[in-house]
N, C-alpha and C positions, 0 to 999 in steps of 0.2 A: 570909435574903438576898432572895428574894421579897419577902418582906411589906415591906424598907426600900426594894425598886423599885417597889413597887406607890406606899408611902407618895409617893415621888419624884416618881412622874407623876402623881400625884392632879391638878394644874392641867388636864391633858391629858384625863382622864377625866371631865371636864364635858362634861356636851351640847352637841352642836353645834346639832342639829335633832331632834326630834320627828319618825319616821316608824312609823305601822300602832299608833300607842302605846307606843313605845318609843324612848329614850333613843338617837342617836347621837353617838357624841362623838368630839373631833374624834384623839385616838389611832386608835380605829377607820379612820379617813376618812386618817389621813397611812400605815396598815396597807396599806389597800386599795390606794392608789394604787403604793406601792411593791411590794406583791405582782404585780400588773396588769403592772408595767414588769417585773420579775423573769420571768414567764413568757412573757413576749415576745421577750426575749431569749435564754428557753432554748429558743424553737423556732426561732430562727437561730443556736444553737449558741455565742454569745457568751456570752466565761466573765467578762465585767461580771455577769450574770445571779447568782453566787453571794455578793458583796458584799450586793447589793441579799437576795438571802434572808436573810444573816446581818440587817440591817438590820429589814427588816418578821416576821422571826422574832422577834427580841426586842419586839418591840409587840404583837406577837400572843400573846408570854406571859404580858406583863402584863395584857390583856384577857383570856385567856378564865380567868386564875385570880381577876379581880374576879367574872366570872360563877361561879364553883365547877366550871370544867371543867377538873379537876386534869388528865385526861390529855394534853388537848390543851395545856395549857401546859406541861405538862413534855416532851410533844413539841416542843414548839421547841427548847429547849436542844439537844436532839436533833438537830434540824434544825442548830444554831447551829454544831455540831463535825461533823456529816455535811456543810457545807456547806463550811466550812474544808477539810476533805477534798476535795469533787467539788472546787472549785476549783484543787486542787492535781492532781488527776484530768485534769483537763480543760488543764492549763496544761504538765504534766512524765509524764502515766501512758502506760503502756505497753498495747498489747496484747499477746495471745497470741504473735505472731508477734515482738514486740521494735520494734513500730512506733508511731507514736505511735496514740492513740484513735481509733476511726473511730465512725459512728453505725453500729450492728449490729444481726442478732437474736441471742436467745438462741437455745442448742440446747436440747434435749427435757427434758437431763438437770438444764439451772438453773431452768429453769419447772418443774420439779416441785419440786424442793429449795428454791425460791424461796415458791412456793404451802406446799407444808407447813412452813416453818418460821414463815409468816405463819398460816396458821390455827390453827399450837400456840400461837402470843404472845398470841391475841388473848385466849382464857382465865383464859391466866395473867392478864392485865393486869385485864382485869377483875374478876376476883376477886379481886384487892388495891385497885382501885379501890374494889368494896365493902366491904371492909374496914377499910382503912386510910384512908380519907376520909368526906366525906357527899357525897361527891355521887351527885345524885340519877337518873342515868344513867349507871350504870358500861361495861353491856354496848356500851349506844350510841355513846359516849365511844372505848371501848376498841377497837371497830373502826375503822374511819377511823385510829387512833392507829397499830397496829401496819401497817396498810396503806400508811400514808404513811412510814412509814420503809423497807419495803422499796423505795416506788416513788422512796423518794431515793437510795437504793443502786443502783438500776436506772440511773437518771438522770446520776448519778455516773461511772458504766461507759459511759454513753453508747450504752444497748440501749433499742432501739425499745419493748419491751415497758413501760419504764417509763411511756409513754404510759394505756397500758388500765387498768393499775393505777391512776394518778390519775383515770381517768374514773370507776371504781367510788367513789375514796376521795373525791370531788367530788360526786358525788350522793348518798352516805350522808350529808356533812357539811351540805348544804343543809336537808334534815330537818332536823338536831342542833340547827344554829344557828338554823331557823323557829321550834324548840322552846321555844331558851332566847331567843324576844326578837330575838337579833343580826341585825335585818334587812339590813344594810347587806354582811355577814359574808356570809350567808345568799345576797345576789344576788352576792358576790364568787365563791362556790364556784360557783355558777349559771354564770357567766364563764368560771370556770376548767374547769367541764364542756365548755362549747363550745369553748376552747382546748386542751383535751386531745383532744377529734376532728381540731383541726386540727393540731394540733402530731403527732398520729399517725401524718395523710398527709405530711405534708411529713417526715419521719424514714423513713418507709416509703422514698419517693422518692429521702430520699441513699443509704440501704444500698441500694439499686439499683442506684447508682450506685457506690459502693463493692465494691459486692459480697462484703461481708464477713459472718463468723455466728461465734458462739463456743458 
Protein backbone atom coordinates (compact mmCIF):
# COMPACT_ATOMS: atom_id res chain seq x y z
CA UNK A 1 0.00 0.00 0.00
CA UNK A 2 2.96 2.25 0.74
CA UNK A 3 4.95 1.63 -1.97
CA UNK A 4 1.59 2.24 -4.65
CA UNK A 5 1.45 5.90 -2.69
CA UNK A 6 4.88 6.43 -2.82
CA UNK A 7 4.73 5.25 -6.63
CA UNK A 8 1.50 8.03 -6.81
CA UNK A 9 3.40 11.03 -5.77
CA UNK A 10 6.47 10.33 -7.30
CA UNK A 11 5.40 13.85 -9.53
CA UNK A 12 5.57 15.63 -6.05
CA UNK A 13 8.79 14.20 -5.07
CA UNK A 14 10.87 16.09 -7.65
CA UNK A 15 12.98 18.91 -6.41
CA UNK A 16 11.82 22.00 -5.90
CA UNK A 17 15.18 23.68 -4.81
CA UNK A 18 18.46 22.73 -3.96
CA UNK A 19 19.23 23.73 -0.41
CA UNK A 20 22.89 22.85 1.92
CA UNK A 21 23.10 20.04 -1.05
CA UNK A 22 20.23 18.51 -0.87
CA UNK A 23 17.16 17.87 -2.83
CA UNK A 24 13.75 19.85 -1.66
CA UNK A 25 10.89 18.99 -3.21
CA UNK A 26 8.00 20.29 -3.46
CA UNK A 27 5.88 17.26 -1.16
CA UNK A 28 8.07 18.36 1.54
CA UNK A 29 7.41 22.31 0.94
CA UNK A 30 3.19 21.60 0.63
CA UNK A 31 4.20 19.24 4.37
CA UNK A 32 5.71 22.01 5.93
CA UNK A 33 3.25 24.65 5.19
CA UNK A 34 0.44 22.69 6.24
CA UNK A 35 2.03 21.35 9.54
CA UNK A 36 3.15 25.24 10.38
CA UNK A 37 -0.95 26.03 9.89
CA UNK A 38 -1.78 22.81 11.95
CA UNK A 39 0.25 23.89 15.05
CA UNK A 40 -1.05 27.36 15.03
CA UNK A 41 -4.15 26.40 15.43
CA UNK A 42 -3.49 23.98 18.01
CA UNK A 43 -2.24 26.77 20.36
CA UNK A 44 -5.62 28.55 19.88
CA UNK A 45 -7.18 25.41 20.66
CA UNK A 46 -9.06 25.25 17.07
CA UNK A 47 -10.24 21.71 16.26
CA UNK A 48 -9.69 22.89 12.18
CA UNK A 49 -6.06 22.08 13.50
CA UNK A 50 -6.74 18.05 13.33
CA UNK A 51 -7.93 17.84 9.60
CA UNK A 52 -4.95 19.90 8.57
CA UNK A 53 -2.71 16.83 10.74
CA UNK A 54 -4.52 14.24 9.22
CA UNK A 55 -3.62 16.20 5.74
CA UNK A 56 0.37 17.06 6.23
CA UNK A 57 0.55 13.40 8.21
CA UNK A 58 0.01 11.64 5.02
CA UNK A 59 2.83 13.73 3.15
CA UNK A 60 5.01 13.31 5.75
CA UNK A 61 4.56 9.42 5.31
CA UNK A 62 5.29 9.31 1.97
CA UNK A 63 8.53 11.46 2.58
CA UNK A 64 10.21 10.09 5.19
CA UNK A 65 9.54 6.25 3.88
CA UNK A 66 11.28 7.64 0.39
CA UNK A 67 14.19 8.68 2.93
CA UNK A 68 14.18 4.90 4.73
CA UNK A 69 12.70 6.49 8.01
CA UNK A 70 10.34 3.53 8.56
CA UNK A 71 9.50 4.77 12.04
CA UNK A 72 8.56 8.08 11.42
CA UNK A 73 6.32 7.03 8.54
CA UNK A 74 4.66 4.68 10.02
CA UNK A 75 4.12 7.17 12.67
CA UNK A 76 1.97 9.10 10.77
CA UNK A 77 -0.55 6.56 10.04
CA UNK A 78 -0.47 6.83 13.64
CA UNK A 79 -0.93 10.29 13.77
CA UNK A 80 -3.56 9.74 10.80
CA UNK A 81 -6.20 7.72 13.41
CA UNK A 82 -4.78 9.44 16.78
CA UNK A 83 -5.84 12.49 14.87
CA UNK A 84 -9.38 11.36 13.82
CA UNK A 85 -9.68 10.66 17.44
CA UNK A 86 -8.39 14.14 19.16
CA UNK A 87 -10.65 15.72 16.75
CA UNK A 88 -13.56 13.83 17.94
CA UNK A 89 -11.83 14.58 21.56
CA UNK A 90 -11.82 18.02 21.08
CA UNK A 91 -15.40 18.32 19.24
CA UNK A 92 -17.76 15.80 21.66
CA UNK A 93 -15.15 14.47 24.76
CA UNK A 94 -15.66 14.74 28.04
CA UNK A 95 -13.78 15.39 31.23
CA UNK A 96 -13.57 13.83 34.43
CA UNK A 97 -16.19 15.86 35.82
CA UNK A 98 -18.89 14.89 32.72
CA UNK A 99 -17.97 18.46 31.22
CA UNK A 100 -16.83 19.19 28.00
CA UNK A 101 -12.54 19.36 27.64
CA UNK A 102 -10.97 22.02 29.17
CA UNK A 103 -7.03 22.81 28.57
CA UNK A 104 -5.58 21.11 31.95
CA UNK A 105 -2.55 19.70 33.87
CA UNK A 106 -1.98 16.26 34.53
CA UNK A 107 -1.81 14.88 38.14
CA UNK A 108 1.49 13.19 39.44
CA UNK A 109 -0.02 9.88 38.73
CA UNK A 110 -0.50 10.19 34.45
CA UNK A 111 3.00 11.85 34.17
CA UNK A 112 4.48 8.97 35.65
CA UNK A 113 2.37 6.33 33.70
CA UNK A 114 2.72 8.53 30.73
CA UNK A 115 6.82 8.76 31.01
CA UNK A 116 7.04 4.98 31.74
CA UNK A 117 5.04 3.60 29.16
CA UNK A 118 6.87 6.10 26.65
CA UNK A 119 10.43 4.89 27.69
CA UNK A 120 9.23 0.99 27.51
CA UNK A 121 8.01 1.77 23.66
CA UNK A 122 10.86 3.27 22.72
CA UNK A 123 13.08 -0.20 22.87
CA UNK A 124 10.64 -2.11 21.72
CA UNK A 125 10.44 0.05 18.55
CA UNK A 126 13.65 0.09 18.13
CA UNK A 127 14.69 -3.11 18.13
CA UNK A 128 12.23 -4.05 15.45
CA UNK A 129 13.22 -1.21 13.63
CA UNK A 130 16.73 -3.08 13.53
CA UNK A 131 15.48 -5.82 12.80
CA UNK A 132 12.86 -5.77 10.69
CA UNK A 133 14.07 -2.97 8.34
CA UNK A 134 17.46 -1.37 7.07
CA UNK A 135 17.23 1.38 8.37
CA UNK A 136 20.07 2.91 9.35
CA UNK A 137 19.03 4.74 12.53
CA UNK A 138 16.75 2.74 14.43
CA UNK A 139 17.51 3.90 17.95
CA UNK A 140 17.23 7.62 16.74
CA UNK A 141 14.24 7.05 14.54
CA UNK A 142 12.55 5.23 17.32
CA UNK A 143 12.77 7.95 19.92
CA UNK A 144 10.92 10.99 18.61
CA UNK A 145 8.52 8.05 17.22
CA UNK A 146 7.26 6.86 20.47
CA UNK A 147 7.45 10.35 22.08
CA UNK A 148 5.27 11.93 19.51
CA UNK A 149 2.53 9.57 19.97
CA UNK A 150 2.36 9.99 23.45
CA UNK A 151 2.54 13.88 23.00
CA UNK A 152 -0.60 13.32 20.57
CA UNK A 153 -2.39 11.56 23.15
CA UNK A 154 -1.64 14.42 25.57
CA UNK A 155 -2.68 16.91 23.12
CA UNK A 156 -5.87 15.06 22.31
CA UNK A 157 -6.86 15.26 26.23
CA UNK A 158 -6.15 18.65 25.87
CA UNK A 159 -3.17 18.60 28.94
CA UNK A 160 -0.76 21.22 29.00
CA UNK A 161 1.95 18.80 29.36
CA UNK A 162 1.55 17.62 25.84
CA UNK A 163 3.45 20.93 25.22
CA UNK A 164 7.03 19.66 26.79
CA UNK A 165 6.73 16.41 25.35
CA UNK A 166 6.81 17.90 21.77
CA UNK A 167 9.54 20.33 22.78
CA UNK A 168 11.87 17.29 23.51
CA UNK A 169 10.33 15.25 20.44
CA UNK A 170 11.21 18.66 18.13
CA UNK A 171 14.78 18.84 19.13
CA UNK A 172 15.65 15.14 18.87
CA UNK A 173 13.84 15.34 15.38
CA UNK A 174 15.98 18.39 14.08
CA UNK A 175 19.10 16.12 14.45
CA UNK A 176 17.44 13.11 12.78
CA UNK A 177 16.34 15.03 9.87
CA UNK A 178 20.01 17.31 9.67
CA UNK A 179 21.02 13.75 9.50
CA UNK A 180 19.30 12.34 6.77
CA UNK A 181 19.60 15.54 4.37
CA UNK A 182 15.87 16.84 5.20
CA UNK A 183 16.82 20.38 5.60
CA UNK A 184 13.73 21.97 4.99
CA UNK A 185 11.99 19.06 7.50
CA UNK A 186 14.90 19.93 9.71
CA UNK A 187 14.14 23.95 10.14
CA UNK A 188 10.34 22.88 10.22
CA UNK A 189 10.99 20.88 13.73
CA UNK A 190 13.36 24.04 14.55
CA UNK A 191 9.75 25.93 14.29
CA UNK A 192 7.88 23.53 15.90
CA UNK A 193 10.57 23.70 18.95
CA UNK A 194 9.89 27.53 19.18
CA UNK A 195 6.07 26.86 18.94
CA UNK A 196 6.10 24.39 21.60
CA UNK A 197 7.67 27.14 24.14
CA UNK A 198 5.02 29.21 23.02
CA UNK A 199 2.19 27.11 22.72
CA UNK A 200 3.30 26.05 26.52
CA UNK A 201 2.66 29.53 27.93
CA UNK A 202 -0.36 30.21 26.45
CA UNK A 203 -1.97 26.69 27.64
CA UNK A 204 -0.40 27.31 30.92
CA UNK A 205 -2.36 30.70 30.92
CA UNK A 206 -5.92 29.05 29.98
CA UNK A 207 -5.66 26.23 32.80
CA UNK A 208 -5.30 29.23 34.92
CA UNK A 209 -7.82 30.44 33.90
CA UNK A 210 -9.73 27.36 34.05
CA UNK A 211 -8.56 25.97 36.82
CA UNK A 212 -8.66 22.66 36.01
CA UNK A 213 -6.12 19.39 36.71
CA UNK A 214 -6.78 15.75 36.21
Amino acid sequence: MLQDLLDAARPLLAPAFTWWGSAVTWLEIVAFVLAIAMVLLNMRVNPWAWPLAIASSLLYALLFADAKLYGEAGLQFVFIAVAGWGWWQWLRGRGAGGGPLVVRWMGARLRWTAAAATLAAWPALALWLDHATDSDVPWFDALPTVASVTGQILLGRKFVENWPVWLGVNLVSVALFAHKGLWLTALLYALFAVLSVAGWRVWAGRSRQTGAAA
